[in-house]
Backbone as JSON, one array per atom type, in Angstrom:
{
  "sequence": "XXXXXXXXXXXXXXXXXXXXXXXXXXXXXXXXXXXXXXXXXXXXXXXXXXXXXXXXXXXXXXXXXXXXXXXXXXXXXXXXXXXXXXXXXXXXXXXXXXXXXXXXXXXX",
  "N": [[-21.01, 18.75, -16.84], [-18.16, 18.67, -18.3], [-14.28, 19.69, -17.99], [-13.04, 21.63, -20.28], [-10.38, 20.07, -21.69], [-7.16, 21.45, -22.81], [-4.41, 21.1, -22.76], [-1.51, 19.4, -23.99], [0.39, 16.63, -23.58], [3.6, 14.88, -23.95], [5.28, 12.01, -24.91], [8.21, 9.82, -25.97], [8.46, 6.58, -27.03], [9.56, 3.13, -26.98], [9.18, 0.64, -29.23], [8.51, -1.61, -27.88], [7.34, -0.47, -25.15], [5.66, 0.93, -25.75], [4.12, -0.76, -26.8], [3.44, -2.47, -24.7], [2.1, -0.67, -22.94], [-0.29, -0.27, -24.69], [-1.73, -2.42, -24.13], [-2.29, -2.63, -21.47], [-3.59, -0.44, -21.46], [-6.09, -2.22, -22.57], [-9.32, -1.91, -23.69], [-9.65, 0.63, -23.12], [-8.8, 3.99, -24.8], [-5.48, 4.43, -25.54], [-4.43, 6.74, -24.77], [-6.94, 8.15, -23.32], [-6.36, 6.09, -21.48], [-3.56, 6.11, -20.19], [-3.78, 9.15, -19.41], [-5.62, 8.63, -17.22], [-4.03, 7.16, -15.9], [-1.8, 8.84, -14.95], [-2.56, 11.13, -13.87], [-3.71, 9.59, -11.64], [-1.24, 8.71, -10.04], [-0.22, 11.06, -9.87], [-1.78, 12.08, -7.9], [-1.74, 10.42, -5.45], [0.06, 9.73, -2.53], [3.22, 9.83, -1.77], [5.29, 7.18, -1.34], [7.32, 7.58, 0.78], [6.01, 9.38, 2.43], [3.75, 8.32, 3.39], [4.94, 6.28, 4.84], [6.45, 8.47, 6.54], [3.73, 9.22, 7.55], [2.92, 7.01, 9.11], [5.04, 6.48, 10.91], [4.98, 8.81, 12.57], [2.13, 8.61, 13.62], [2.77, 6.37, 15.32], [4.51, 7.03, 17.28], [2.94, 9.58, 18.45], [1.03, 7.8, 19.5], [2.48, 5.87, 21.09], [4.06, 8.13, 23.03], [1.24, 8.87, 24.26], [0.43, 6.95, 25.27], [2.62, 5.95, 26.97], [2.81, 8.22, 28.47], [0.65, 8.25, 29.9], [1.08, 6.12, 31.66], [3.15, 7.08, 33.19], [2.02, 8.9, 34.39], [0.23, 7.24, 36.55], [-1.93, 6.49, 35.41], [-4.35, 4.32, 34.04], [-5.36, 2.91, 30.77], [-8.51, 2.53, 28.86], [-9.7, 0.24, 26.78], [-11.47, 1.35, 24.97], [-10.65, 3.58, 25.44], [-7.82, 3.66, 23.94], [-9.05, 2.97, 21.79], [-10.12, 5.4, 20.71], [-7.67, 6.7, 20.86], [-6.38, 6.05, 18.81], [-8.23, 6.56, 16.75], [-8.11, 8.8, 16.56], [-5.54, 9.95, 15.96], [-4.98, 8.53, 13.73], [-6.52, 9.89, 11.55], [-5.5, 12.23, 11.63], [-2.87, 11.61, 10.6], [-2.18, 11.55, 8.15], [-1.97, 14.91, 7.03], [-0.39, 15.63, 9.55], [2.13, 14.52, 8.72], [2.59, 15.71, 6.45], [2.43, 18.47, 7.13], [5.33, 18.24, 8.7], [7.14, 17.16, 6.89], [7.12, 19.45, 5.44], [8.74, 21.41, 6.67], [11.19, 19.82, 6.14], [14.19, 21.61, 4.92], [14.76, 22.73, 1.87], [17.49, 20.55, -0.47], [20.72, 22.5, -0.81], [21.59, 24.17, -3.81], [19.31, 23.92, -4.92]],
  "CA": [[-20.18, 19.25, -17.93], [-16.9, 18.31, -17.92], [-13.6, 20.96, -17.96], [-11.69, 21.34, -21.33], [-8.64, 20.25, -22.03], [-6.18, 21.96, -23.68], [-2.85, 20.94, -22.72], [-0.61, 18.1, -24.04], [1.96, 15.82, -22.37], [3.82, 14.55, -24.82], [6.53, 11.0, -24.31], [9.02, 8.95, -26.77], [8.32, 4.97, -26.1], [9.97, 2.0, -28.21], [7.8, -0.26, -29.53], [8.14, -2.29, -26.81], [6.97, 0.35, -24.38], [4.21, 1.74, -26.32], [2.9, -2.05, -27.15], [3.49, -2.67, -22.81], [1.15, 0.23, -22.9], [-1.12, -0.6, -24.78], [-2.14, -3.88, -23.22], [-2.12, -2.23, -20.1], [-4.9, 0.09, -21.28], [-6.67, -3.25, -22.91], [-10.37, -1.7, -23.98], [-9.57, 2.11, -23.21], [-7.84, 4.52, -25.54], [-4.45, 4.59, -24.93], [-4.72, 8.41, -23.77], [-7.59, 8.26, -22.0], [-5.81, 5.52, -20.15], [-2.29, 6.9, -19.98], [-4.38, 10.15, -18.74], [-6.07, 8.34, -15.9], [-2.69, 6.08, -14.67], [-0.61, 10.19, -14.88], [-3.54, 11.47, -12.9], [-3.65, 8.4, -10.05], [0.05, 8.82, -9.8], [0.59, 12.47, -9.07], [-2.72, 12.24, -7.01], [-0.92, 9.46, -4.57], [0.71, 10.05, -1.86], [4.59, 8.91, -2.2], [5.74, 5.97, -0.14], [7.99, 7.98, 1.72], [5.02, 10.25, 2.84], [2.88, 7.42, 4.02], [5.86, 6.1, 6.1], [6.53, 9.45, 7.58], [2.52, 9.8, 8.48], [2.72, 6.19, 9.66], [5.46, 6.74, 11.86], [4.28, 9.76, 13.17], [1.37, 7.88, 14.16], [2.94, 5.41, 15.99], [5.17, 8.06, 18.08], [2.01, 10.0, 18.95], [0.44, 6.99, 20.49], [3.49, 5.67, 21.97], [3.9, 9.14, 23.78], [0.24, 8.59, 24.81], [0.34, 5.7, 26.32], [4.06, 6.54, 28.08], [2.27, 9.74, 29.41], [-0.33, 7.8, 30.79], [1.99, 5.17, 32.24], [4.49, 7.56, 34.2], [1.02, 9.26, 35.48], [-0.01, 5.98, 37.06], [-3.64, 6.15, 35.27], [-4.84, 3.44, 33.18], [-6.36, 3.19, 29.47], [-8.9, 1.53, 28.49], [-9.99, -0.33, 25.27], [-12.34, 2.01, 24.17], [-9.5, 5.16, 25.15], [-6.79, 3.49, 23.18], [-9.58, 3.1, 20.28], [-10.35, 6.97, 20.25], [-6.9, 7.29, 20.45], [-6.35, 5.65, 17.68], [-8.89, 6.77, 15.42], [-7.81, 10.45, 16.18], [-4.29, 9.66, 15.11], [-5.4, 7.8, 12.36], [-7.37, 10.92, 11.16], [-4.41, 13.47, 11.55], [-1.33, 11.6, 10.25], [-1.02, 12.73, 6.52], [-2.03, 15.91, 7.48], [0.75, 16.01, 9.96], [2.92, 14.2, 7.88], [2.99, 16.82, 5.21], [3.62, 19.45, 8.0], [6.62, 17.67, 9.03], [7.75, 17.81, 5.61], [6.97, 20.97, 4.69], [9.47, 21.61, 7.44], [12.58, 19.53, 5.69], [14.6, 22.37, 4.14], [15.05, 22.16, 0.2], [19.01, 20.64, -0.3], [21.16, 23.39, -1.49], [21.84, 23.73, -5.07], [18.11, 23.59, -5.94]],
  "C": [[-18.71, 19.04, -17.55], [-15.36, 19.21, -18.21], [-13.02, 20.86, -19.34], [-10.77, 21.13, -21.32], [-8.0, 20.23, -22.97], [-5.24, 21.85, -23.98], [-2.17, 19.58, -23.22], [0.21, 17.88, -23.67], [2.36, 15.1, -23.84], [5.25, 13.29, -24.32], [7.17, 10.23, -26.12], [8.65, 7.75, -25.79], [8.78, 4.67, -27.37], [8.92, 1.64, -27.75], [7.59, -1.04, -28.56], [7.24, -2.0, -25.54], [5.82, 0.57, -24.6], [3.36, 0.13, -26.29], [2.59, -2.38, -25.32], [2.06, -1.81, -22.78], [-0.21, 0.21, -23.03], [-2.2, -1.85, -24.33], [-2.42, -3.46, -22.49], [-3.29, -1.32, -20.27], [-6.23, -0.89, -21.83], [-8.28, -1.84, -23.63], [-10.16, -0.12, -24.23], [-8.51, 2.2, -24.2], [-6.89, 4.93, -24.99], [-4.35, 5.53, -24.7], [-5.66, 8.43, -23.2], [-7.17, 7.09, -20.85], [-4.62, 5.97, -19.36], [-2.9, 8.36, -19.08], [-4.5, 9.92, -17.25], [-4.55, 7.97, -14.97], [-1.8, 7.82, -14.36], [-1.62, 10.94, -13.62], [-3.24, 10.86, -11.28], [-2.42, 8.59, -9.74], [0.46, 9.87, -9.28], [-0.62, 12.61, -7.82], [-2.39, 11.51, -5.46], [-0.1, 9.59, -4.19], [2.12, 9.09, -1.79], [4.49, 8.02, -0.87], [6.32, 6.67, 1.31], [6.79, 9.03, 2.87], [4.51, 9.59, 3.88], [3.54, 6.5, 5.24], [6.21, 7.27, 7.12], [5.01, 9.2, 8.62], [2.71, 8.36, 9.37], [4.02, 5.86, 11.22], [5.47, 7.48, 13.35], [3.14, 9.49, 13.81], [1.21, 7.26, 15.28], [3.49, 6.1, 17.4], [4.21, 8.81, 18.74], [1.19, 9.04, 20.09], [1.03, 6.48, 21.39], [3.75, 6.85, 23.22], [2.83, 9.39, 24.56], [0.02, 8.2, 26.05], [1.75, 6.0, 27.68], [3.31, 7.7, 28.92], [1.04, 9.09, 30.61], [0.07, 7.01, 31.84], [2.6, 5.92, 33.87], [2.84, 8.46, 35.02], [0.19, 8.08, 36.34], [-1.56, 5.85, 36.31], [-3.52, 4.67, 33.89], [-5.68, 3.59, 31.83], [-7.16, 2.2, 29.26], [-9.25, 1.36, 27.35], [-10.22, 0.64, 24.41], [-11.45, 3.53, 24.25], [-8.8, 4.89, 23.98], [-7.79, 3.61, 21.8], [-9.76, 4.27, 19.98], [-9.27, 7.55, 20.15], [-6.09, 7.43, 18.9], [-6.7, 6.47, 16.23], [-8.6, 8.51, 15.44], [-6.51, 10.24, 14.97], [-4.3, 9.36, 13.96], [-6.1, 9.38, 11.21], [-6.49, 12.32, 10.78], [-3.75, 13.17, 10.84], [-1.15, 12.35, 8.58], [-1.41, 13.93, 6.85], [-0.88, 16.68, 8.23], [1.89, 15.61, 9.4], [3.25, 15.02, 6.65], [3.05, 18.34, 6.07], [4.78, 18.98, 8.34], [7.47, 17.41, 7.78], [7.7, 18.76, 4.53], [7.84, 21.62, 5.72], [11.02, 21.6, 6.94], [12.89, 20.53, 4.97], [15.21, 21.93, 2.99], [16.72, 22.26, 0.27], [19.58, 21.88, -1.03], [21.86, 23.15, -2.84], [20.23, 23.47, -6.24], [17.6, 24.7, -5.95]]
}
């Protein structure tokens, strides 16, 4: 069963816009397509996000490996791959702690 909906979004488009639009939903009704693309969009993680987690990533493993370095031990293949796939597994996670950190500019 699927949830009701009740609420409307409502936009102004020139014709140009609205016809862009429509093409763009080709077969679907232009609200149930417009629906889905407003959906996928707020559901998707911003660019800037995905660069933080991917940075954050990189810094974690880098620190890794450096830690392992200055202790004279060695990694091997199959370490660096579990290190990996942890990291890999955390970053948006930590990436949206690390900006749930940035304080909102003042004036908002």
């Amino acid at each position: 069963m699927s949830t009701p909906r009740t609420k409307v979004l409502s936009t102004k488009l020139s014709d140009d816009e609205y016809a862009e639009l429509e093409r763009a939903a080709g077969v679907q009704t232009l609200s149930m397509w417009a629906r889905d693309a407003l959906l996928l969009a707020a559901r998707r993680p911003s660019a800037g996000s995905v660069v933080v987690a991917e940075v954050l990533a990189l810094r974690a493993i880098l620190l890794n490996l450096h830690y392992a370095l200055v202790a004279g031990t060695s990694v091997t293949a199959e370490q660096m791959q579990q290190l990996i796939d942890r990291v890999d597994r955390g970053r948006f996670t930590r990436a949206a702690e690390r900006l749930a950190e940035v304080p909102a500019p003042e004036g908002r």
